[in-house]
Phi, psi and omega in degrees: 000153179276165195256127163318323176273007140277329192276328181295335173269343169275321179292321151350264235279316207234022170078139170293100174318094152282353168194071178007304224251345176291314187282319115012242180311324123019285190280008155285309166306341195253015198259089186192163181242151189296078174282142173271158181272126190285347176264358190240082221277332185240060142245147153274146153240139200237130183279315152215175198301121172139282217264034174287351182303314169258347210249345180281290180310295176324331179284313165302331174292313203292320173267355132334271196314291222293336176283331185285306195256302161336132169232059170277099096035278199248106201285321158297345161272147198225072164305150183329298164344295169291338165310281225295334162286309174293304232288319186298316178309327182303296186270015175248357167271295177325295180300338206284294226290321166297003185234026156303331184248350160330179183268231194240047206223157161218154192272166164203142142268116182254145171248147194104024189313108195080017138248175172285156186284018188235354159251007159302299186292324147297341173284328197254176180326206163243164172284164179326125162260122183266031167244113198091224180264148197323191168236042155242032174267298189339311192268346149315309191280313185287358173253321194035168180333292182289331178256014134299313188279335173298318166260050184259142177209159202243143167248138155250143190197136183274341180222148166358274183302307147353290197298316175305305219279355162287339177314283206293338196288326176259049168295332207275356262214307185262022170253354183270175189315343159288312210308340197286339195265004162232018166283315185294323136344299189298315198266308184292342182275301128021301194269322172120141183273353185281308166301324164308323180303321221242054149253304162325131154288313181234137197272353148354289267263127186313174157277305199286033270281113173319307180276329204243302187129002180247183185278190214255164159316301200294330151283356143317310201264000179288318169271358180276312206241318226057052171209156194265342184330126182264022179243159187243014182280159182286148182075168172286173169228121157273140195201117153062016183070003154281150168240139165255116239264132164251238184239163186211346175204168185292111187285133189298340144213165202290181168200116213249147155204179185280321188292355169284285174341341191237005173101328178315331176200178166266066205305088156354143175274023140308300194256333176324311199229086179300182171259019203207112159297054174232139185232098170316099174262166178245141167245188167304328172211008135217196215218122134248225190218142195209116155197152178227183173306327203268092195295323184325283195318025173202075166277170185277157214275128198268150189300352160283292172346307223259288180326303189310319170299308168320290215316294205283007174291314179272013175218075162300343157281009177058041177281342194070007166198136161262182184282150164317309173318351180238021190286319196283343197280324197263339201273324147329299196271006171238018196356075141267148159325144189201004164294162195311328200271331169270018192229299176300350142306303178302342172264327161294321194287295246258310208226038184280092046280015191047015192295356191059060165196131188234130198297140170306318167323274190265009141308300199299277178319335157303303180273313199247057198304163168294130158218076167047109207287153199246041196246125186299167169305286191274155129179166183284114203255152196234132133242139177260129182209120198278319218294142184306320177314316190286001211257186176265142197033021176075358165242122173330116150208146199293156194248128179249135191207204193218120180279142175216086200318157130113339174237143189238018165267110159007291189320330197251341182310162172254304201191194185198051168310128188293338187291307211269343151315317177276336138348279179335315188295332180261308213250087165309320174242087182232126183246144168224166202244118137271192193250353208220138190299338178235144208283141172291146177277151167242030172240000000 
């Protein structure tokens, strides 16, 4: 039977089950470990649709380590050895960062209460075999929803360095058919679920989406950010005497999606302009990686930036302008000169046609003129997409090409490709050249 404090971490993740079989299958698809790709050695693989929710962010940290930290020469080669060091260093930077706001403790969801992990293993299949279907819908049905989660137990640990050397002592634990749901597990308990609620916009509303199978934003930005928070804009919002919780500092990698492109939302310069050129980009029903090499592009954030991020901090509706009246609040929130007698000259300079309003353009120009961009003409681009399907023959490998800033005459675009529509939202005029007759998927 489950444990209260195990139904309170299901209802978190999968909602109150309004339909067993529903929920069931759902939870087959998310039933996989964190696998490398035998054509990729630091790429993950993802068997099917749902848990890229988790299986992205981590890849994306993971190539944080190897491109970044590492002092490994070729970031793509990976021995086993060397997997099983990053992959832990990976998920032990995630839980630290979700238990940054935390009390002074961190977590493991361990499966198996009172065994070892070498008799965990003798109950299931043998591993994923990669001809046909995973066998981990298999170890699903044979275990099934509820008496898995009955056998989930919470580990505690006070410091840091305790929790890494448990990361590694269960590797084979997050490589087996469980790891990525119970990494994920780890990291809600780790932040804590009472914290996770009141993060939540609407704390209803699951991680997990009951009909389709993806995560929520908010389990998105739980693994990006450590905050659970379900908007991707910089700052709080007020709406209606509600307030709506947004990103609050620059996140060690970004987050891009297609739905800024179609107008649906706005994506903040917290996760736009990361401290790491790796970006978790989003479609309509998954999630990869868009990332290079090229650090200029994440430069430390220039005082136009910054202008820009305030200006548009008073224009939550992405309109490109605020009402005048607020020219002094932002002209303030920049320690800019702000008495009255200079902020009404700026506003006759800003707005010589009265309309009452000033436009971000020549704001920007006025206080913050261009200076000149440090971003190259060329660099080299990396993508990532675990699902097998998205890949060329079916085996997961970065798809490699070339960003080529800077042009805005029509005439000159290559294409109009959903990847590079989602580009667009950072880099306006950005063309890119692959390496491959066809363009990376972003399904």
């Amino acid at each position: 039977m489950m444990s209260e404090s195990n139904k309170e971490l299901v209802n978190l993740v999968w909602g109150e089950k309004n339909g067993k079989g529903l929920v069931d299958s759902i939870f087959r698809r998310w039933t996989q470990g964190f696998v490398f790709s035998d054509s990729e050695p630091t790429a993950l693989e993802q068997f099917e649709g749902g848990p890229c929710a988790v299986i992205a962010p981590v890849q994306a940290f993971l190539l944080k380590n190897q491109l970044f930290t590492s002092e490994k020469s070729n970031w793509r080669t990976c021995q086993e050895d060397e997997q099983k060091e990053v992959l832990c260093e990976t998920l032990g930077n995630i839980l630290e960062m979700a238990g940054l706001n935390n009390a002074s403790s961190y977590c493991l969801a361990i499966w198996q209460k009172g065994k070892t992990t070498t008799e965990t293993e003798r109950e299931l299949p043998a591993e994923t075999s990669r001809q046909g279907e995973p066998p981990t819908a298999l170890a699903a049905e044979e275990l099934g929803f509820e008496r898995f989660h009955a056998l989930i137990h919470k580990r505690t640990f006070q410091s840091f360095s305790d929790l890494k050397g448990a990361i590694c002592d269960n590797y084979s634990m997050w490589r087996n058919r469980f790891g990525v749901l119970l990494f994920l597990y780890s990291v809600i308990l780790t932040k804590g679920i009472e914290n996770v609620k009141n993060e939540i916009e609407d704390a209803e509303e699951p991680l997990i989406d009951p009909v389709y199978g993806h995560g929520s934003q908010s389990l998105i930005n739980l693994l990006l950010t450590g905050h659970a928070v379900s908007n991707v804009w910089d700052g709080d919002r007020e709406c209606s005497g509600m307030k709506l919780l947004g990103i609050h500092s620059q996140a060690h990698v970004g987050f891009l999606t297609l739905m800024e492109s179609l107008r649906y939302c706005k994506v903040g310069t917290f996760l736009k302009s990361p401290k790491f050129p790796i970006w978790v980009i989003g479609s309509e029903t998954h999630l990869t990686v868009f990332f290079t090499k090229e650090m200029t592009l994440v430069a430390t954030e220039a005082p136009s930036d910054q202008a820009r991020r305030i200006f548009q901090a008073y224009d939550p509706e992405d309109n490109g302008f605020i009402p005048d009246a607020l020219l002094e609040e932002v002209m303030k929130a920049l320690d800019l000169v702000s008495e009255p007698e200079y902020v009404n000259l700026m506003k006759t300079k800003l707005d010589p046609e009265g309309l009452g309003i000033i436009l971000l353009g020549p704001f920007l120009q006025e206080f913050f003129p261009e200076q000149g961009s440090k971003v190259p003409e060329s660099f080299s681009v990396y993508h990532y997409n675990g699902l097998r399907q998205s890949n060329h023959n079916e085996k997961v490998t970065y798809f490699e090409g070339t960003a080529v800033m800077g042009f805005e005459d029509p005439r000159l675009q290559t294409d109009d490709t959903p990847i590079k529509r989602c580009l667009q939202t950072k880099w306006h005029y950005v063309e890119l050249l692959w390496n491959t007759d066809r363009p990376p998927s972003l399904n």
